[in-house]
MDAnalysis code that builds the backbone (N, CA, C; Angstrom):
import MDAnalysis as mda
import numpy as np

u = mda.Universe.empty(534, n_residues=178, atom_resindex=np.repeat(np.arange(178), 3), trajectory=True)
u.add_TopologyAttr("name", ["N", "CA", "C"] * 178)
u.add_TopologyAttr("resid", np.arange(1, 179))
u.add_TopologyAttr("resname", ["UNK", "UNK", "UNK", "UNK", "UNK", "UNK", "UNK", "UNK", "UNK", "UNK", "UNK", "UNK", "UNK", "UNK", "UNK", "UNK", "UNK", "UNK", "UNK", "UNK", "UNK", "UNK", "UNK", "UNK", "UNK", "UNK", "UNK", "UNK", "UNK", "UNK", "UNK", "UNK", "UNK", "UNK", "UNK", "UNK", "UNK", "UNK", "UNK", "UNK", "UNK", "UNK", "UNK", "UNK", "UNK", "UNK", "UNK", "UNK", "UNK", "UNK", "UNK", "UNK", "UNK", "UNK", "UNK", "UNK", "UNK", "UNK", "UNK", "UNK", "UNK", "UNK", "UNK", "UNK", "UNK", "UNK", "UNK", "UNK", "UNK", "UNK", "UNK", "UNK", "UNK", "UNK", "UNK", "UNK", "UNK", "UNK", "UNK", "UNK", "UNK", "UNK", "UNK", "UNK", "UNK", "UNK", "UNK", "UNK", "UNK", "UNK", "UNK", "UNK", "UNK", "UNK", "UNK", "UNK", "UNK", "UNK", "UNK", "UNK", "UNK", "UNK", "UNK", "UNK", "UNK", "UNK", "UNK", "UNK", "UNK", "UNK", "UNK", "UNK", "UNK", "UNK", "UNK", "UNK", "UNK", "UNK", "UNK", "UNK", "UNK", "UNK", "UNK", "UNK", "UNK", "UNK", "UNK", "UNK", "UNK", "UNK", "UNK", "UNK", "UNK", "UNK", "UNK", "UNK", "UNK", "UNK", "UNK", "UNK", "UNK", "UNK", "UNK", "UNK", "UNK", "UNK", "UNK", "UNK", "UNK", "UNK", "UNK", "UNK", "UNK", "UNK", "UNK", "UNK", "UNK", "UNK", "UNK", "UNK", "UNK", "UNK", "UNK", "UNK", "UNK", "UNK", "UNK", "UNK", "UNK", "UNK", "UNK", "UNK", "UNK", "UNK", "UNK", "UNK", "UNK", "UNK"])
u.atoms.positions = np.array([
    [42.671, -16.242, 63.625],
    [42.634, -16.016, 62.215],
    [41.523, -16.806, 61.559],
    [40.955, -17.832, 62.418],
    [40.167, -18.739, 61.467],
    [38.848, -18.196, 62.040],
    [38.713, -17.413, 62.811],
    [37.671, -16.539, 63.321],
    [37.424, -15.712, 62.092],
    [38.371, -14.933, 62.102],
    [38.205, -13.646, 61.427],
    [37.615, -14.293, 59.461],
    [38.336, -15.273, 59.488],
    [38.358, -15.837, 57.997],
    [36.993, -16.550, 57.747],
    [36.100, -17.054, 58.654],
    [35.292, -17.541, 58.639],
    [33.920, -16.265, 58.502],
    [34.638, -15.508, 59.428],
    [33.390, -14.174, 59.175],
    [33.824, -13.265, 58.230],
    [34.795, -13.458, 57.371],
    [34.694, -12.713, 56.142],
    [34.029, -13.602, 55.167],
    [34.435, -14.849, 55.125],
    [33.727, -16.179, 54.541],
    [31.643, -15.845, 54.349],
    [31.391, -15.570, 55.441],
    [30.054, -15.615, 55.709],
    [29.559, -14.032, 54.791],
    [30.591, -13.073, 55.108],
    [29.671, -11.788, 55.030],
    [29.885, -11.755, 53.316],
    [31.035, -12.239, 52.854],
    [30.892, -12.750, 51.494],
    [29.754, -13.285, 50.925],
    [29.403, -14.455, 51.431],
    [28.187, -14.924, 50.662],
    [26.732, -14.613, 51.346],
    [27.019, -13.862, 52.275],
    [25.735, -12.516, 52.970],
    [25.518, -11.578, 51.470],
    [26.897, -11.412, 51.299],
    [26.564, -10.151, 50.141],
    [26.431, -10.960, 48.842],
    [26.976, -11.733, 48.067],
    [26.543, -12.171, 47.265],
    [25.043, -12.824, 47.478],
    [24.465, -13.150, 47.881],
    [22.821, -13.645, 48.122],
    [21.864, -12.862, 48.153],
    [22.861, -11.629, 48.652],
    [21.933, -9.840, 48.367],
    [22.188, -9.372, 46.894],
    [23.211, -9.822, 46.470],
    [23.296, -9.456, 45.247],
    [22.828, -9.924, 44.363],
    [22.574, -11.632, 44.416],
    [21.412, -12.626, 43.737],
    [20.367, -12.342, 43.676],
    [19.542, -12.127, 45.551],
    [18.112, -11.209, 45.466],
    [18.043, -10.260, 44.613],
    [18.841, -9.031, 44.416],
    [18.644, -7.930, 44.050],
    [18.526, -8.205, 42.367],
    [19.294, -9.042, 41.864],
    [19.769, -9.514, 40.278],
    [18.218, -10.205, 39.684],
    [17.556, -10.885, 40.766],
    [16.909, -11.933, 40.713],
    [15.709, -10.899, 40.409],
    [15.249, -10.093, 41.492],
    [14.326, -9.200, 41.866],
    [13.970, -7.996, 40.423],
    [15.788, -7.389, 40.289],
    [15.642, -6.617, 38.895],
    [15.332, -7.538, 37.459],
    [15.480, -8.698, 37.441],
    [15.020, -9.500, 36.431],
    [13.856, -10.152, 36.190],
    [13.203, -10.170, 37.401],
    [11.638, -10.381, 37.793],
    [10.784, -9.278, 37.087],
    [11.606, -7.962, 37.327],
    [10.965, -6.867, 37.339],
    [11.065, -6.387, 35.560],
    [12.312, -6.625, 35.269],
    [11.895, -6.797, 33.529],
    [11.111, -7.528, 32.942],
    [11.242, -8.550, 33.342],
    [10.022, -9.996, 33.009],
    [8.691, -9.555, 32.899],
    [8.290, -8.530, 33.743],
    [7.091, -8.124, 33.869],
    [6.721, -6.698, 33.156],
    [8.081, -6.063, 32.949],
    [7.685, -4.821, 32.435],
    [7.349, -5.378, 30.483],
    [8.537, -6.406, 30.273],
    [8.467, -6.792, 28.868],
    [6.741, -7.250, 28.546],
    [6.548, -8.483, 29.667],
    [4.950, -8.717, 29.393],
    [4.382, -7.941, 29.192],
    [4.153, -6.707, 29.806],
    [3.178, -5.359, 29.745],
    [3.594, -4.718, 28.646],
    [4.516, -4.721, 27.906],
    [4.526, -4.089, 26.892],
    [4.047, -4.991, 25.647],
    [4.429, -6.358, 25.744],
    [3.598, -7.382, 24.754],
    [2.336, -7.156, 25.150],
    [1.787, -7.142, 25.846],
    [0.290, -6.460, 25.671],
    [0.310, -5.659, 25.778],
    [0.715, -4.529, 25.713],
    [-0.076, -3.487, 24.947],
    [0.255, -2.993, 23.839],
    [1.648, -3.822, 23.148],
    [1.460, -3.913, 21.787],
    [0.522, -4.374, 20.970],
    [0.081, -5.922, 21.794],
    [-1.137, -6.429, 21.619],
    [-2.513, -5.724, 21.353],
    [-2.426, -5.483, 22.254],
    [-3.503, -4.065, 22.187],
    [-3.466, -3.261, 21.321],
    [-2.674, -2.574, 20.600],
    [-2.459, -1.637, 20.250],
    [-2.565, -2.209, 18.730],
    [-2.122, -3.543, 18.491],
    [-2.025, -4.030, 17.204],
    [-3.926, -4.302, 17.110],
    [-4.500, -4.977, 17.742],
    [-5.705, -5.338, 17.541],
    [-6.479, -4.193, 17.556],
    [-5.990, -3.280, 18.193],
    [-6.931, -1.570, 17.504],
    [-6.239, -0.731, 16.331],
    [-5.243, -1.191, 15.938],
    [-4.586, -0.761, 14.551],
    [-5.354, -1.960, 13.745],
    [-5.870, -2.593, 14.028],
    [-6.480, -3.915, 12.820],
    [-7.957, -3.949, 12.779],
    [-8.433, -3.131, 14.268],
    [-10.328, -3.148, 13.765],
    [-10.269, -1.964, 13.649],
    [-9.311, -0.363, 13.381],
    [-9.493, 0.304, 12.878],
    [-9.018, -0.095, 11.230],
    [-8.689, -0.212, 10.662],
    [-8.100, -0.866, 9.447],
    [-9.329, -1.603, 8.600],
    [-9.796, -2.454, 9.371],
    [-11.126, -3.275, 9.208],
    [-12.478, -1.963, 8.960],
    [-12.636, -1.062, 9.698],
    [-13.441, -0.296, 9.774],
    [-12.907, 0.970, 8.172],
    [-11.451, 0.936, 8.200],
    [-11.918, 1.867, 7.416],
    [-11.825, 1.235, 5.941],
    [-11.684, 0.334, 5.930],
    [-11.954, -1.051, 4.537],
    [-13.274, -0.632, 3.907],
    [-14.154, -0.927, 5.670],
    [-15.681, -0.837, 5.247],
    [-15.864, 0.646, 4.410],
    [-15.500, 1.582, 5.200],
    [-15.684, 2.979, 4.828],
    [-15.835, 3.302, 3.151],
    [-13.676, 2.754, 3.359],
    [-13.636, 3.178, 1.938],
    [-14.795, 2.455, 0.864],
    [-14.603, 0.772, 0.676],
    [-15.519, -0.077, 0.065],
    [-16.459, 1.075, -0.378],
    [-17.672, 1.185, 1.073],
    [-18.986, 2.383, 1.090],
    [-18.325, 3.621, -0.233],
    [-17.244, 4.247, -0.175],
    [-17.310, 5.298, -0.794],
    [-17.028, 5.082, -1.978],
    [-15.834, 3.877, -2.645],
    [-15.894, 3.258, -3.755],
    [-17.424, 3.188, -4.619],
    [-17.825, 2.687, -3.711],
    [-19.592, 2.072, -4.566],
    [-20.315, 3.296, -4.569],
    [-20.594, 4.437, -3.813],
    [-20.878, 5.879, -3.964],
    [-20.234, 6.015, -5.042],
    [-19.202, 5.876, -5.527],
    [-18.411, 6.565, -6.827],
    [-18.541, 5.942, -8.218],
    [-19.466, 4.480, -8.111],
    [-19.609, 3.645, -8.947],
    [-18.885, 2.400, -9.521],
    [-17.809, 2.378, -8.675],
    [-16.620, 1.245, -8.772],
    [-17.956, 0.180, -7.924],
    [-17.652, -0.747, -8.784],
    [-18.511, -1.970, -8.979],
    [-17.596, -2.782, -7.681],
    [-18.897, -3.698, -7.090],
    [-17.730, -4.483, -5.383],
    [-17.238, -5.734, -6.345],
    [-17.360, -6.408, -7.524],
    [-16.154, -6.979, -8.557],
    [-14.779, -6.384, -8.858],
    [-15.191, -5.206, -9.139],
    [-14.088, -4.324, -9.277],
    [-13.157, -4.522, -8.056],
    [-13.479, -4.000, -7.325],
    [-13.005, -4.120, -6.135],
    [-12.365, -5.801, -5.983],
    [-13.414, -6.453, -5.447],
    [-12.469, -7.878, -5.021],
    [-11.602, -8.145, -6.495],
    [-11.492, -7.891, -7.445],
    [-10.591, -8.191, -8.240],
    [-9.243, -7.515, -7.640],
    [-9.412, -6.154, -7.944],
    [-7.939, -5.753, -7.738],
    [-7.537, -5.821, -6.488],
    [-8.361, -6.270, -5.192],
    [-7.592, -6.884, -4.349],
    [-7.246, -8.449, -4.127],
    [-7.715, -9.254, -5.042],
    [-7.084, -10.590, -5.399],
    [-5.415, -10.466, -6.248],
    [-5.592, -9.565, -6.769],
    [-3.780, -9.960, -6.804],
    [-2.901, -8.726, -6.804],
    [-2.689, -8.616, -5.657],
    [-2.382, -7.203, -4.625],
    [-0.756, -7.121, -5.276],
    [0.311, -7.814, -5.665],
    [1.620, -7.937, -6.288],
    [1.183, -7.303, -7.792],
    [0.173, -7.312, -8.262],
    [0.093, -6.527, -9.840],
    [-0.120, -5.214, -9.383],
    [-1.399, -5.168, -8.563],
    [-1.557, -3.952, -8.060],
    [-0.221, -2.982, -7.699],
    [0.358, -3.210, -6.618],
    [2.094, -3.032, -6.339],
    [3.030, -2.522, -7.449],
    [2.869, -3.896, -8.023],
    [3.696, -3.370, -9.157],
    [3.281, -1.906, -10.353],
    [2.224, -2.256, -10.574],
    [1.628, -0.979, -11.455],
    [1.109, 0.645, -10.728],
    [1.292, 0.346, -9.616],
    [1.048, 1.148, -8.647],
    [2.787, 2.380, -8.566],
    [3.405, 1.483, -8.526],
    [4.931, 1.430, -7.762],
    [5.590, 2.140, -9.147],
    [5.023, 1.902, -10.608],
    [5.692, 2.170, -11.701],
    [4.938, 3.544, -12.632],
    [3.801, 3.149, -12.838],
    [3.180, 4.001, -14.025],
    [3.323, 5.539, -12.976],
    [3.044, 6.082, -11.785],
    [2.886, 7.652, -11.661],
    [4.309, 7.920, -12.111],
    [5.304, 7.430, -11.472],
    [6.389, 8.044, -12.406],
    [6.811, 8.187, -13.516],
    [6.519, 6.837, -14.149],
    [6.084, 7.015, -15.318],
    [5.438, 7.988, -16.256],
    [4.123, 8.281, -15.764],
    [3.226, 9.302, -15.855],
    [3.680, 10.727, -15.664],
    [3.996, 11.264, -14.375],
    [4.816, 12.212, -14.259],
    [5.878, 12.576, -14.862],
    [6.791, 11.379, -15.198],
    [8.132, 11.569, -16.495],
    [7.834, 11.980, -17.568],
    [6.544, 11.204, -18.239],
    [5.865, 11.719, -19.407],
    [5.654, 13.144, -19.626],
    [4.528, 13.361, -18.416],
    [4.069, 14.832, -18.431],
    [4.890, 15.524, -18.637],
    [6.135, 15.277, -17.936],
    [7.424, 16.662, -17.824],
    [7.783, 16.468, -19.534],
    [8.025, 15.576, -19.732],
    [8.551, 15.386, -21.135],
    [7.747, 16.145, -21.973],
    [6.639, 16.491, -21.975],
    [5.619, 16.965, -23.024],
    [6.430, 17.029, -24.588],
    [6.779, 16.045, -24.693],
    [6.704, 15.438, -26.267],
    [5.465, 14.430, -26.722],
    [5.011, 14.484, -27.922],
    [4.036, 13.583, -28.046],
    [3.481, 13.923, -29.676],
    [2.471, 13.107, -29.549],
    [1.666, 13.625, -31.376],
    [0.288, 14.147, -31.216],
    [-0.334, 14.806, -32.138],
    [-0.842, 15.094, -32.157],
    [-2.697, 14.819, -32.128],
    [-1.933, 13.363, -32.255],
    [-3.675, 13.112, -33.518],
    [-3.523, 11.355, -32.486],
    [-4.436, 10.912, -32.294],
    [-4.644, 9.705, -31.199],
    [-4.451, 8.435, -32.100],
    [-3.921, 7.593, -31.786],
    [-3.149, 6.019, -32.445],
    [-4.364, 5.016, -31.829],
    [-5.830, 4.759, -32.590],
    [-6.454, 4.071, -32.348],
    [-6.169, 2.431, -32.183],
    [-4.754, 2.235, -32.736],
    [-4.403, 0.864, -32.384],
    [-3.775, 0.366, -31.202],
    [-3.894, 1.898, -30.269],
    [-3.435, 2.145, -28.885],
    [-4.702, 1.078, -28.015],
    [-5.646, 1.031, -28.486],
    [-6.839, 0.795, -27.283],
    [-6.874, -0.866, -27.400],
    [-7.078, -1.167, -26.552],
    [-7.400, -3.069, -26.200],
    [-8.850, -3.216, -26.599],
    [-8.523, -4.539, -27.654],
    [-9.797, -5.049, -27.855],
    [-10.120, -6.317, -27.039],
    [-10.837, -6.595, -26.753],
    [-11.540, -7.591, -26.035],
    [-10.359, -8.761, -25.622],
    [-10.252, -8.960, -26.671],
    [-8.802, -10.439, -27.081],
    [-7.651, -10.396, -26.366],
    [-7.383, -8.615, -27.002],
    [-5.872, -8.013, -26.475],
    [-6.148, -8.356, -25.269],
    [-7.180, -7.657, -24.290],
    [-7.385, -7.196, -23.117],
    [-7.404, -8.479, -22.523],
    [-7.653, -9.732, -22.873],
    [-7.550, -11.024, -22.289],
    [-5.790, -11.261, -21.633],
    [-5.264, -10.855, -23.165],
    [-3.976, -11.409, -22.987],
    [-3.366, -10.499, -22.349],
    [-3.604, -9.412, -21.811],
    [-2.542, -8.635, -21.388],
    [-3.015, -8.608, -20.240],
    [-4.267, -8.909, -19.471],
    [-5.266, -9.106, -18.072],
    [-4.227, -10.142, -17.271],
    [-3.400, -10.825, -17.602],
    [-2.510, -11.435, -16.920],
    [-0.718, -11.497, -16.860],
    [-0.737, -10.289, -17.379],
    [0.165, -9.741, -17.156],
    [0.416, -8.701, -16.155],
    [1.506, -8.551, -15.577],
    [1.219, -7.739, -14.182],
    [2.275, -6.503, -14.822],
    [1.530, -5.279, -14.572],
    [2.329, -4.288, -14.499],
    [2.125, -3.542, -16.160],
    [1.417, -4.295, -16.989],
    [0.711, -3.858, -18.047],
    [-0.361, -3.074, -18.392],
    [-0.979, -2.953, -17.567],
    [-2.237, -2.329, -17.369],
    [-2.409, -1.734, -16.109],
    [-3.606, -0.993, -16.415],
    [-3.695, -0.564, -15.453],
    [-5.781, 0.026, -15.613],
    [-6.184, -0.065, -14.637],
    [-7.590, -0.151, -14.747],
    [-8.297, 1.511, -15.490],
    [-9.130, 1.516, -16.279],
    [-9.312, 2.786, -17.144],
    [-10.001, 3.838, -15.688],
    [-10.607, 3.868, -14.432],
    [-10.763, 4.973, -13.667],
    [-9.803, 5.318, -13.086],
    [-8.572, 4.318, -12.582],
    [-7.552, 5.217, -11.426],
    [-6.851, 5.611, -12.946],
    [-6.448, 5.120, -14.089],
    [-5.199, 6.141, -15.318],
    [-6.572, 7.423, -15.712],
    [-7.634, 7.584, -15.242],
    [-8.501, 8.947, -15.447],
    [-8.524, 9.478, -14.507],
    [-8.800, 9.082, -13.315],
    [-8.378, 9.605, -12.391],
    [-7.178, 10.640, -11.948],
    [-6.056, 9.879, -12.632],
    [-4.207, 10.120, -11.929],
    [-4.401, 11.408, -13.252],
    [-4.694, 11.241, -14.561],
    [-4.225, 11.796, -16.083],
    [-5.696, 13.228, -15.322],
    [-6.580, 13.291, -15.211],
    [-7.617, 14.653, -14.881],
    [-7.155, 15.039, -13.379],
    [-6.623, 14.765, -12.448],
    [-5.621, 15.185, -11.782],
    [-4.689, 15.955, -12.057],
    [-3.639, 15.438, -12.992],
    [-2.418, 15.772, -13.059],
    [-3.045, 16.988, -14.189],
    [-4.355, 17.597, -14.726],
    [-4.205, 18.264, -16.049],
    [-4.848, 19.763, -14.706],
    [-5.287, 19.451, -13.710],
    [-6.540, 19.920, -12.798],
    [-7.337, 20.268, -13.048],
    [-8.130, 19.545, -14.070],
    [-9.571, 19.968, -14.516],
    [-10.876, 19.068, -14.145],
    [-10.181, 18.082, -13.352],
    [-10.895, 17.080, -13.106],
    [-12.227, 16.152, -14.070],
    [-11.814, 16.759, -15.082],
    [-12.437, 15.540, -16.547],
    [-12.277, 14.847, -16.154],
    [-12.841, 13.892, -15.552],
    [-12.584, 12.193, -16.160],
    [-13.516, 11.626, -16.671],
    [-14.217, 11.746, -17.569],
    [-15.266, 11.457, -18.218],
    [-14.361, 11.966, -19.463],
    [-13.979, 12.857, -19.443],
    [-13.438, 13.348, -20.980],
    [-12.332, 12.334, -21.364],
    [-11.439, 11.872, -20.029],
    [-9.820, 11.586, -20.044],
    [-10.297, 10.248, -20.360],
    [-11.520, 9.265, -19.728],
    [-11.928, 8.142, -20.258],
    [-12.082, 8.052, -21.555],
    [-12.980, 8.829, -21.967],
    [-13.359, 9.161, -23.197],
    [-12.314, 8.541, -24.268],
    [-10.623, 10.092, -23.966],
    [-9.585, 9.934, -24.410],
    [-8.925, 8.390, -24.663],
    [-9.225, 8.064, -23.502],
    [-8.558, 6.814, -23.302],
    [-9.237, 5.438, -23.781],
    [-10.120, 5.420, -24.626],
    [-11.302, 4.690, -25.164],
    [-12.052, 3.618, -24.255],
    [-12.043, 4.387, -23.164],
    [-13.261, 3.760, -22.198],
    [-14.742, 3.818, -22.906],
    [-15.217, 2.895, -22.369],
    [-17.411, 2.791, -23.337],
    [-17.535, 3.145, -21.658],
    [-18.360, 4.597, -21.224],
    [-19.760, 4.388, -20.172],
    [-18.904, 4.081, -19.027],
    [-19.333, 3.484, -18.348],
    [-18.976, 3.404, -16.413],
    [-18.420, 2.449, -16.107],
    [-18.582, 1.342, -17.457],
    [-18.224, -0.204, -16.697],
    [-16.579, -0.281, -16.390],
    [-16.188, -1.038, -16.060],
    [-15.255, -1.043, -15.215],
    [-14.388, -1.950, -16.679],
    [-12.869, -1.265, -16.811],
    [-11.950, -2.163, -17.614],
    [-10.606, -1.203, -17.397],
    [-9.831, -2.272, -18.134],
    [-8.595, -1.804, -17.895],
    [-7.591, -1.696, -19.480],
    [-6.807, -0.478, -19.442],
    [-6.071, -0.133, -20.676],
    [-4.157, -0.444, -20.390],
    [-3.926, -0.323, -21.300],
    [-2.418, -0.257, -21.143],
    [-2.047, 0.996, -20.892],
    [-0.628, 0.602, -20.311],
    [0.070, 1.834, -19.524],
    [0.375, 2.792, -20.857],
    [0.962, 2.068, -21.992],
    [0.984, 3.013, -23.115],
    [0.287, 3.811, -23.674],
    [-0.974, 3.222, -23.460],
    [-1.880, 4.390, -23.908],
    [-2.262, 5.531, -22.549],
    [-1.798, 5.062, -21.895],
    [-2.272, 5.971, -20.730],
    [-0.785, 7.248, -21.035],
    [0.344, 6.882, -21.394],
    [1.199, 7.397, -21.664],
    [1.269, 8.579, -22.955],
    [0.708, 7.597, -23.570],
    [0.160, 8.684, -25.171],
    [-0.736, 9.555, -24.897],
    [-2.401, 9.344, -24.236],
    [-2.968, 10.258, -24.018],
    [-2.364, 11.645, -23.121],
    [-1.580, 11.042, -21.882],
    [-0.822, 12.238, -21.572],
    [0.247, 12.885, -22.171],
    [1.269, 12.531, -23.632],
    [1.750, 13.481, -24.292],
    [0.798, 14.138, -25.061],
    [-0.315, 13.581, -25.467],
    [-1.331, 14.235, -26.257],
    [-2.067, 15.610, -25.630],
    [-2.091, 15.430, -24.346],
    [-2.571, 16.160, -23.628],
    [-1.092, 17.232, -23.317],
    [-0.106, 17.406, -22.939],
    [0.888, 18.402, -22.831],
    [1.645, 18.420, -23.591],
    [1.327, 17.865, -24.792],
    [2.254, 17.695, -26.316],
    [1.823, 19.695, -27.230],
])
């Protein structure tokens, strides 16, 4: 009996040591599949980031083709949370309006920012919004693609680069489907 007990003893931990190898071996073998997938997430992230980089450049290039000044630019990407926010609010906004087509008739010149205003409301987030993308979004949404006219509307001077309140961007579009 102490025969027999001794060689069940053995083939026991025969098989458990095969079963360790095998445990050991399949966990080796994840170890390595996980690495390979951290790189080539890796990979995959660093060509999602110099494509990203590349098309920065692009756009930038086509911005300045369009006359958006590279101030313009590094401004509204210095404080990317206003951007967000006014981004995230006024089209619906805008679009709510449009549907609404209530409005007046005749334009509220005390709608437009003067120099002063435009100081104090330049640091406020979610107040404004820059006078080409509300001409842009407003000769879009009419499809006539004015924006020279919709600036106009919106008491933009010429090409230079500034920014109006959302309200008036709001008024000119009941004015416009009023």
């Amino acid at each position: 009996n102490d025969t027999s007990s001794s060689s069940r003893i053995r083939d026991n931990q025969r098989r458990s040591r095969t079963r360790r190898a095998a445990l050991l071996s399949d966990l080796q073998k994840r170890v390595h599949e996980y690495e390979q997938q951290g790189v080539t997430a890796t990979q995959d992230m660093q060509r999602a980031a110099r494509k990203v980089a590349q098309d920065n450049v692009r756009l930038r290039s086509l911005l300045a083709l369009h006359g958006v000044q590279q101030e313009e630019v590094e401004s509204y990407l210095r404080s990317p949370e206003e951007a967000i926010i006014a981004e995230a609010h006024l089209p619906s906004l805008l679009w709510s309006m449009a549907n609404h087509q209530r409005g007046t008739s005749e334009t509220n010149s005390s709608l437009f920012l003067n120099s002063a205003e435009n100081d104090q409301y330049l640091s406020s987030p979610g107040l404004e919004i820059s006078c080409e993308t509300a001409a842009t979004i407003i000769a879009e949404m009419r499809g006539d693609g004015d924006k020279d006219s919709v600036r106009a509307s919106l008491g933009c001077r010429g090409r230079e680069g500034c920014n109006i309140k959302n309200t008036t961007v709001l008024q000119v579009m009941e004015e416009s489907w009023g």
